[in-house]
N, C-alpha and C positions, 0 to 999 in steps of 0.2 A: 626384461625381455621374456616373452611368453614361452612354452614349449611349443608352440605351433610356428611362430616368428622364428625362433630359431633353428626348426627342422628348416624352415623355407629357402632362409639366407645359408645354412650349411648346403642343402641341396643347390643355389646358385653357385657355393663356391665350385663344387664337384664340377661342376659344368665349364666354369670359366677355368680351371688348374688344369696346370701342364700333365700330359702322361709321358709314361717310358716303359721297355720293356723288359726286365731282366731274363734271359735266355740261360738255363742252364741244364745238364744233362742229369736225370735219375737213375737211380741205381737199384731198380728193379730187378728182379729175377727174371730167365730169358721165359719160364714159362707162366709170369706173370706178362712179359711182354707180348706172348702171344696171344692171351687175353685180350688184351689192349687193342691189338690189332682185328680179334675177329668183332670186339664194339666197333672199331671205327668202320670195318667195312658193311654189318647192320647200316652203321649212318648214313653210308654211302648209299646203300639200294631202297632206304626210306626215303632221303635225298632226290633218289631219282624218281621214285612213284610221285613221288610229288610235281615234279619239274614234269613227266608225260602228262598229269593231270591240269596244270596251268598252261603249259604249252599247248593244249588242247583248244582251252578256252579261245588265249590269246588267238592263236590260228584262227577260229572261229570271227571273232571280231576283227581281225585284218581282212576278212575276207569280205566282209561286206562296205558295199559304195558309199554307204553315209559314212561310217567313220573314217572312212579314206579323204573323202571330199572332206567332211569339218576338219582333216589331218591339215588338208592343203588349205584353206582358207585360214585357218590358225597361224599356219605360217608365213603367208603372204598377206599379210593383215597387220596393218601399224596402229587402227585405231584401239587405244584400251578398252573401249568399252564393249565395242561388236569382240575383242580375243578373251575380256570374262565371260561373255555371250556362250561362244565357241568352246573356251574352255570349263566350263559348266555342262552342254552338251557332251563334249567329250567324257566329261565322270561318268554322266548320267549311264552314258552307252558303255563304258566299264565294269561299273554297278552289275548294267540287268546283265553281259555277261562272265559275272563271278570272276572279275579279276581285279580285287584289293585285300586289301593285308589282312580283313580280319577274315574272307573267305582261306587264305593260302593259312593263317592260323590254325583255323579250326579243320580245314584236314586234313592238317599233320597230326591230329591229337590220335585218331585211328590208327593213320600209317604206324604213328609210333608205339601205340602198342600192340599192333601187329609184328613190329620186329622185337618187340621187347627193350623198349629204348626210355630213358629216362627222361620226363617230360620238359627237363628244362635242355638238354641235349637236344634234343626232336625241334624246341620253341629256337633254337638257335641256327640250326640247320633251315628251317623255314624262313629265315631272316636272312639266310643268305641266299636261297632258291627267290625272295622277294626280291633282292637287291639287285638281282638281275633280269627281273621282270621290270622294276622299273627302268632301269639300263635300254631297256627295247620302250617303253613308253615315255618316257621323256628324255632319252641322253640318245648315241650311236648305234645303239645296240641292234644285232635284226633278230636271231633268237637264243634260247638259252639251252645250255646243251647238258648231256648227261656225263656222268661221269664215269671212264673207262673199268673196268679190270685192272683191280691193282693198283690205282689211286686210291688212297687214303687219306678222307680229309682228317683236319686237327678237331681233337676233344675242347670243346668249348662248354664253359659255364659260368652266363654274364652275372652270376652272383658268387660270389667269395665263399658262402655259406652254404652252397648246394650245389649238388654236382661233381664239381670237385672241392669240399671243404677245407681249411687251413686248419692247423692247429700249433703250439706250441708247447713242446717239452723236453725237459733237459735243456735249457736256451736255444732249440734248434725247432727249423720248420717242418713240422710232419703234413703229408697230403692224402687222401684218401679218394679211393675212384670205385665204389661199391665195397667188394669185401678185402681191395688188394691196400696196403700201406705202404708209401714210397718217402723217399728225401730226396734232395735236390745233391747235387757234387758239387761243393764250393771248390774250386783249382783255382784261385787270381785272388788278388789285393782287390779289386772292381766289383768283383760278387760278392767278398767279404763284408766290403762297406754298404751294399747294397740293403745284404741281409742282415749287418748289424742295424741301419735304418728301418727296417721293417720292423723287427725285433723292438726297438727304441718306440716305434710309436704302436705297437700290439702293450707294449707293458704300459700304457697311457694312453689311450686313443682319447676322452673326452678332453685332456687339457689340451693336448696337439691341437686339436677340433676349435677349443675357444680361441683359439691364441690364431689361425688363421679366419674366424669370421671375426674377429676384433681387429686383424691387420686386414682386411676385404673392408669392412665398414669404413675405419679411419684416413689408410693409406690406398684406398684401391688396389691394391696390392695382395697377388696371391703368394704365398709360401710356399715352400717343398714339407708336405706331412707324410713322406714314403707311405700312404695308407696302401694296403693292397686291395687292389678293384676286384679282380678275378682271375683264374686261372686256366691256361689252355695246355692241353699236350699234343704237340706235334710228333707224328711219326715218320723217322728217314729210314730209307735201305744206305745203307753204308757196307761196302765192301761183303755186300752178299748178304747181310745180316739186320734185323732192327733193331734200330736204336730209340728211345722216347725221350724227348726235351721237353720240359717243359717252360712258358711262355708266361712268365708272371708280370702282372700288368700292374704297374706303381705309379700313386699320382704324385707329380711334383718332377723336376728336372735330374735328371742321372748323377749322381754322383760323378767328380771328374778322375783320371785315371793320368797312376801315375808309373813312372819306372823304377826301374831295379835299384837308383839310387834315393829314389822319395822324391825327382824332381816331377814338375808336369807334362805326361807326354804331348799335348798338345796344345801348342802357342796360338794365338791370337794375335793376329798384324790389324794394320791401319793402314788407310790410304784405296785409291782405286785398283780395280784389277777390271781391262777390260780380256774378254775371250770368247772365240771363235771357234765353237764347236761342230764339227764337219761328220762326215758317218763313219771316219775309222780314225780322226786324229783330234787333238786341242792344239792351238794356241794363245798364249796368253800373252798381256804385257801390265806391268806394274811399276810403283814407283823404283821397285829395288832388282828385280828381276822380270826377262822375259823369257817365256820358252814354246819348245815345238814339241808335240812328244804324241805316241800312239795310244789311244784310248784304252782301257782297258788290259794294259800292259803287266806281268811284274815277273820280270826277269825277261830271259831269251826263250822259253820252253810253249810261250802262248799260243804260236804258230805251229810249232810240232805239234802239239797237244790238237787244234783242229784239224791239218794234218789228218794225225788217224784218227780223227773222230769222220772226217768225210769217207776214212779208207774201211772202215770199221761197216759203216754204211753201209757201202756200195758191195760189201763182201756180203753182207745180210740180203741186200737185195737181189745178189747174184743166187744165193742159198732159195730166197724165196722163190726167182722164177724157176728154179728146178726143179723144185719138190710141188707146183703147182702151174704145170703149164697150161691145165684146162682155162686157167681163169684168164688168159692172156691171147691178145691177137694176133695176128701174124709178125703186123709191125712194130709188136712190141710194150703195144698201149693195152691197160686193163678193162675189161669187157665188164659190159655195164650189167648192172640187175644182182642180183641177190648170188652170193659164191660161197665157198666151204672151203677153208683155208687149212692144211696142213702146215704145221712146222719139224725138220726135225731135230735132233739133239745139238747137230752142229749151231744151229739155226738161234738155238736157244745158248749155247753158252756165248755167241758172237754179240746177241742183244743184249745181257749180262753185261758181258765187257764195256760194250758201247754207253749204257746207261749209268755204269761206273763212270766212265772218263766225262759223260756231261757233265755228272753230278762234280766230280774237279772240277770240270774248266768254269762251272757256273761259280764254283765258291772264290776261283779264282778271280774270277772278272768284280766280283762281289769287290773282295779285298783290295785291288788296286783303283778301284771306284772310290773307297775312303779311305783310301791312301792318297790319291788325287785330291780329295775334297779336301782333306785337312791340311794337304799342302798348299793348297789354293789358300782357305781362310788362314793360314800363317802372316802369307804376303799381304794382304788387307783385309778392308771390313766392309767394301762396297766392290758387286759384285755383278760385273753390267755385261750381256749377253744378247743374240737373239733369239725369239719368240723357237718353243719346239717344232721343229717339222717333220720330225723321224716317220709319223706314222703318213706323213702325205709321201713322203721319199719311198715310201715301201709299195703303194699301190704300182700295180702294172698301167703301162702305158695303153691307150685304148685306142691311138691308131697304129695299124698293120704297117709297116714301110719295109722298101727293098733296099738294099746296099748296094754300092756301085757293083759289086760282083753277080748280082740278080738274088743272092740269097735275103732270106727274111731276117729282118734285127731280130731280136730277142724284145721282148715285152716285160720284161723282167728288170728291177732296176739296182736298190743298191739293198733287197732283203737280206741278203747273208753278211753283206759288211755290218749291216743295224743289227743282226741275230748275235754275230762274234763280238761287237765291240758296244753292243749299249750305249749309245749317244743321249737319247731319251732317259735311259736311267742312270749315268753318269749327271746329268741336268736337273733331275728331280735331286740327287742327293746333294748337290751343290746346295740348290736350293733350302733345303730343311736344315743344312749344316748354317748357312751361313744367318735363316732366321733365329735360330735356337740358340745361336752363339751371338745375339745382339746385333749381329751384321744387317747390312742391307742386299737385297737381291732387285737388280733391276731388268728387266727387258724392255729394251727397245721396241719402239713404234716400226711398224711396218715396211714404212716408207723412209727410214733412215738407210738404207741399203748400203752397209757398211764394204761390202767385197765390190762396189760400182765407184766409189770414188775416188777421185785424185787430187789431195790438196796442195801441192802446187800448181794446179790447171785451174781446179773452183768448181770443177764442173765434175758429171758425172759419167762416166765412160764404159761403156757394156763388155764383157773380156769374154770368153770363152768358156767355159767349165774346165777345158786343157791345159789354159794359161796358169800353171804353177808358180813361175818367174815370171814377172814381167816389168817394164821398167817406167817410171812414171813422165811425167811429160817434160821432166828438167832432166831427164836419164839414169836418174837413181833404180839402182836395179834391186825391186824388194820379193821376199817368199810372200806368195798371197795371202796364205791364211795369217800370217803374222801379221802384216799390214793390216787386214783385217779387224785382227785384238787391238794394233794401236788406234786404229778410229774409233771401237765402242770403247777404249781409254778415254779418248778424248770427246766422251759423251759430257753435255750438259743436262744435268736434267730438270732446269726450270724453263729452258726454251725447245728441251725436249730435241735436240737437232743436236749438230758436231762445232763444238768451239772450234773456233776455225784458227783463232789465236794459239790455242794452248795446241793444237797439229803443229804448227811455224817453230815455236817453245821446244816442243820437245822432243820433234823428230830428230834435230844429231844425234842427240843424248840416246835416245833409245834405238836408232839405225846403227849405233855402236855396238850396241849389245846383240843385237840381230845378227849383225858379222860375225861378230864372237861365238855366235852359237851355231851357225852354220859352218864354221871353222872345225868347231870340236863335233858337229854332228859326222862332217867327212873324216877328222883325222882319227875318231874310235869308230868307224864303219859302222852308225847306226845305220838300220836303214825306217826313214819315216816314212809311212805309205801317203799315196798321192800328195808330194811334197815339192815333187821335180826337184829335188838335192840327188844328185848322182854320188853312189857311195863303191868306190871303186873295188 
């Protein structure tokens, strides 16, 4: 094999291999950290010259008839040939007004050395200012925004060798970010193994290398070579102060993780798991268990915890209309055009506080998300749901209506239950847990409408959103959402529709445990939100 031949097939492997992220914290000096932070917020105001300058453009080319009209005709258009037509057009009109990757390229190379920014730092930031210019040109997107005061994005450098370089001595990983030299904090058996893997293949990179495009050519098959890709440093405020993680990116599959006695923390089951994720709860049912439980949960403090995150608020925003009542109407609403905003000290240590307790509750909702997951993938290896809808659930309603009392509904629908309990990112991590782990992830078709059906009737029966309990056509009285999980159980997925057999099969069996659980839901007083289980 040639040295060209085999740069080729080493570079397909890199592409077709798994990554992962090893996260761990540095142990920098704090006034090395504030270094650190006044680069990242350089990054941040080169970031944004950039984004005013694209944004510009883009603005510019929304604004004109033709590419709105070839917008609509693009998309209302089935034939392939007239939507290469169209979509050719569309480049063209991109082009002439300066909006693709190698214009948004080449004037970061200015911006960044206007701020003094290191070119491959600058080249990474402009890839992600593009990523969301195409966001608004071919995905949802409408525009791309700036980023505030005080956001700090992460130190990124898509090469191992530059930017932030690796090194190794004394068996340990050294890191450098200009003239500053940091380590990583190994605390765990998981990081340990991580960086003894890293370590393992820095002391032999070219046999690791052979020994995966030799398992690629013969067995199709990629290996785990822990190579390090590159390095990121993220910056957090914690408890008033910053902190720097950094974000090392390893190809090949994580290392598994074990407990205090050397056994595996996390098991792997077999079997179906159907589940009904709703905007503040799951239900599940499996071969071995079923359950009802609050999204986003872990412990009893979740509720508290937003609680005074709303009171925290509303105390901020009381602060703010007093220290600026110019900005403000009679009834209360803020007055439009350009204002000058006062804060005072109060004002500032209540936002403080507040922004601490997100910062909890977001880690918190993080951890009982894969705490969920992995107990999910315990119970089985096939994992059948439906399709996400969180972000249609969050729009506001677009007709106006009155309540029987003459007041106006609210237009507003279920954004704060999706902001506190993450349904959508409880879904995606299911997802990624259950592919990475061998498992299957399935979602259902559309038109399977698993909360309409009743298989003792055959038929399909419309309930209410209200209808918590309700009881099926032979007078079996079941929890909705749980019924629910037992119908995408009893999903087939080669006829794509509900074995109607294995519903008949296995509903004692599993309307047994349903009791059981609504048993112990009332006798330890959980209380499951929109469950209709009264918990006295």
């Amino acid at each position: 094999m040639t040295d060209k031949e085999y740069s080729k097939i080493l570079k397909q492997y890199h592409k077709l291999s798994d990554r992962h992220i090893l996260v761990a914290e540095t142990d920098m000096p704090y006034s090395d950290v504030l270094k650190v932070v006044a680069l990242s917020d350089k990054i941040r105001k080169a970031g944004n010259e950039l984004v005013g300058l694209m944004r510009k453009n883009y603005d510019q080319l929304l604004r004109t008839k033709r590419y709105r009209k070839l917008l609509s005709l693009y998309g209302n258009t089935e034939d392939k040939t007239k939507r290469k037509i169209y979509a050719n057009q569309l480049n063209e009109m991109q082009k002439s007004y300066n909006i693709t990757w190698d214009y948004c390229r080449k004037s970061m190379i200015p911006i960044g050395k206007k701020y003094s920014i290191d070119a491959v730092f600058a080249l990474t930031k402009a890839e992600n200012v593009w990523r969301g210019i195409e966001k608004c040109l071919y995905g949802n997107g409408n525009t791309i925004h700036f980023s505030k005061y005080g956001e700090l994005p992460c130190i990124r450098a898509k090469q191992i060798n530059r930017g932030i370089p690796m090194a190794v001595k004394n068996g340990k990983l050294h890191f450098k970010l200009g003239k500053i030299s940091f380590r990583i904090q190994v605390n765990d058996r998981f990081q340990q193994d991580e960086v003894d893997a890293v370590l393992s293949y820095l002391a032999e990179p070219e046999i690791t290398d052979g020994k995966a495009i030799s398992t690629l050519i013969e067995d199709a098959y990629c290996i785990d070579t822990y190579r390090p890709c590159y390095a990121t440093l993220v910056l957090k405020m914690i408890r008033g102060k910053y902190r720097i993680y950094l974000h090392l990116t390893i190809e090949g599959k994580a290392k598994p993780k074990y407990d205090t006695f050397g056994n595996p923390r996390h098991k792997y089951g077999k079997g179906m798991i159907g589940a009904d994720i709703g905007t503040q709860t799951v239900a599940y049912t499996s071969d071995t268990e079923v359950g009802l439980k609050n999204l986003s949960e872990r412990g009893n403090s979740i509720q508290t915890s937003e609680r005074k995150e709303r009171l925290l608020y509303r105390a901020m925003d009381r602060s703010r209309r007093a220290t600026n009542p110019q900005n403000y109407n009679e009834d209360g609403t803020v007055k439009k055009g350009r204002k000058t905003w006062k804060y005072s000290n109060h004002y500032k240590k209540l936002k403080a506080r507040h922004s601490e307790l997100c910062r909890i509750n977001a880690v918190n909702r993080q951890f009982a998300i894969n705490e969920d997951a992995n107990h999910l993938r315990s119970l089985g290896d096939t994992f059948i749901t439906e399709p996400k809808n969180a972000s249609k659930l969050m729009k506001r309603a677009k007709e106006t209506t009155v309540n029987s009392k003459g007041k106006f509904n609210k237009k507003k629908r279920f954004g704060k239950s999706i902001k506190n309990r993450c349904p959508s990112g409880f879904q995606t991590t299911v997802e990624k847990k259950f592919k990475v782990t061998g498992g299957t992830y399935i979602e259902v078709p559309n038109n399977y409408r698993a909360s309409q059906y009743d298989h003792t009737a055959d038929d399909y029966i419309k309930k209410k959103l209200s209808d918590r309990l309700y009881k099926l056509r032979d007078g079996t009285e079941v929890q909705r959402d749980w019924y629910s999980s037992f119908l995408l159980y009893c999903y087939d997925y080669k006829i794509q529709d509900i074995d109607k057999n294995k519903c008949s099969n296995e509903f004692e069996r599993q309307y047994t445990k349903e009791k059981a659980l609504i048993t112990r839901i009332k006798a330890n007083k959980i209380k499951v939100l929109n469950s209709g289980i009264n918990v006295v």
